[in-house]
N, C-alpha and C positions, 0 to 999 in steps of 0.2 A: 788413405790420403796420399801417399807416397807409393802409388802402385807401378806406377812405370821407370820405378830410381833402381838401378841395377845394383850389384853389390859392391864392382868398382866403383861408382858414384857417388856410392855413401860411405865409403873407407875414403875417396877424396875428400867430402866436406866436412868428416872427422876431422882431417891430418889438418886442413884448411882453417876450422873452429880452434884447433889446440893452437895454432900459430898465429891466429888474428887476437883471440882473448888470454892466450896462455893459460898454461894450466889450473894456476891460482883462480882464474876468475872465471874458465868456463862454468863450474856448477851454479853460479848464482848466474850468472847469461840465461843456463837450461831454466832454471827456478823461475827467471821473472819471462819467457819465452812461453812456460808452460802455464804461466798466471794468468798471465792474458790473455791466450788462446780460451783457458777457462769461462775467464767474465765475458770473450765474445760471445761465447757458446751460450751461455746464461743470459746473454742480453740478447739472442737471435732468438732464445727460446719463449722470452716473456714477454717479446715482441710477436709473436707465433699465436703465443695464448691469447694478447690481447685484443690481436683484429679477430680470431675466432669468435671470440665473446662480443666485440663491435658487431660482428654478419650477423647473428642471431640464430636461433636454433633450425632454421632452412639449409642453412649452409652447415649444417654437423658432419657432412660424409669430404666437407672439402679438405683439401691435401695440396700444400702449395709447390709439391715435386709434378702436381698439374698442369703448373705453368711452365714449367717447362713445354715445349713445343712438341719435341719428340715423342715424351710422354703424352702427351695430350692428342696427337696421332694419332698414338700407337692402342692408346685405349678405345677411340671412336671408331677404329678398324676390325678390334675384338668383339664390337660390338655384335651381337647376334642381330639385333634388329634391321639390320643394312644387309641381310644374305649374303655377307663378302665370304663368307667362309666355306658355301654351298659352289659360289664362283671358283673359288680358288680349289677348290677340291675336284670341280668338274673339269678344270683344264689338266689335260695329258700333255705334260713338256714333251715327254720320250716319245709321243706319237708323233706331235707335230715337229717334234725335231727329225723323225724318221720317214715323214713326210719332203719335207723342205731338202732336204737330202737325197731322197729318191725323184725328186724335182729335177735336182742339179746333177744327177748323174742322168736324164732321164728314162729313168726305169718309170712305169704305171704303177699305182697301185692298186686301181681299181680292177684292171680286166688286162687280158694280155694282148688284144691287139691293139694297133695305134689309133688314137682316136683324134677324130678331126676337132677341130677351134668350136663346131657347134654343139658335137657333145661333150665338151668340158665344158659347157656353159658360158662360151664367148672366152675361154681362157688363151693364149696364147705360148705354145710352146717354146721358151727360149734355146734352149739346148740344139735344136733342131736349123740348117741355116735356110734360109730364106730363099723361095724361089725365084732362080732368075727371069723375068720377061725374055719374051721375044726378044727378037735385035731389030725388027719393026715397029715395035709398038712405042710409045715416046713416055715418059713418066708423067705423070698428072704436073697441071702447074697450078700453082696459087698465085696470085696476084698479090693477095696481104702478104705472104711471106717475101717476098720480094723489093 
């Protein structure tokens, strides 16, 4: 419940409990603290039981930590039926990361000489700069750009 309360935290709202109720009366503070938390408990739980047994025996596998969103996710993704698991297993991060890198540095990876924008498949080499035109020739114009 108290997972992320450090141990300075919890020696503060010690020191804080013995100075706000003193010492006479913290134990009965603890006592009716821990009573109640009990009867929520017992009244979250009989509350649990009772829409179980309102759904009817269809809904027996339900689990209301379903509703949660995350969980709810995270189960439809484990799913085998969706082949996500065939996907995620077929992608290689460390290739395509070692791809996209020999991009940017441009190294090939396919063959060692440099290949033209047709056989990369219409791809365009950034790395590389751009041919200058003649000093005759005029640059295209566009009418709509303008």
């Amino acid at each position: 419940m108290f997972n992320d309360i450090g141990p300075l935290e919890l020696v503060t709202l010690i020191v804080l409990a013995v100075l706000v109720f003193g010492p006479d009366k913290l134990p009965k503070v603890i006592q009716d603290v821990t009573r109640t938390i009990r009867k929520i408990r017992d009244f979250s739980e009989s509350a649990k039981q009772d829409i179980r047994q309102e759904l009817g025996p269809e809904f027996k596998d339900f689990e209301f930590e379903d509703l949660n969103p995350k969980t709810f996710i995270r189960k439809q993704l484990d799913n085998d039926d969706l082949g996500l698991k065939e996907i995620r297993n077929g992608f290689d991060l460390k290739k395509e990361m070692a791809e996209v890198t020999d991009a940017v540095h441009g190294r090939d990876t396919d063959s060692p000489s440099t290949p033209s924008a047709a056989s990369t498949g219409g791809r365009v080499d950034m790395t590389k700069k751009p041919e200058t035109p003649a000093a005759d020739t005029r640059p295209p114009f566009d009418a709509d750009a303008t």
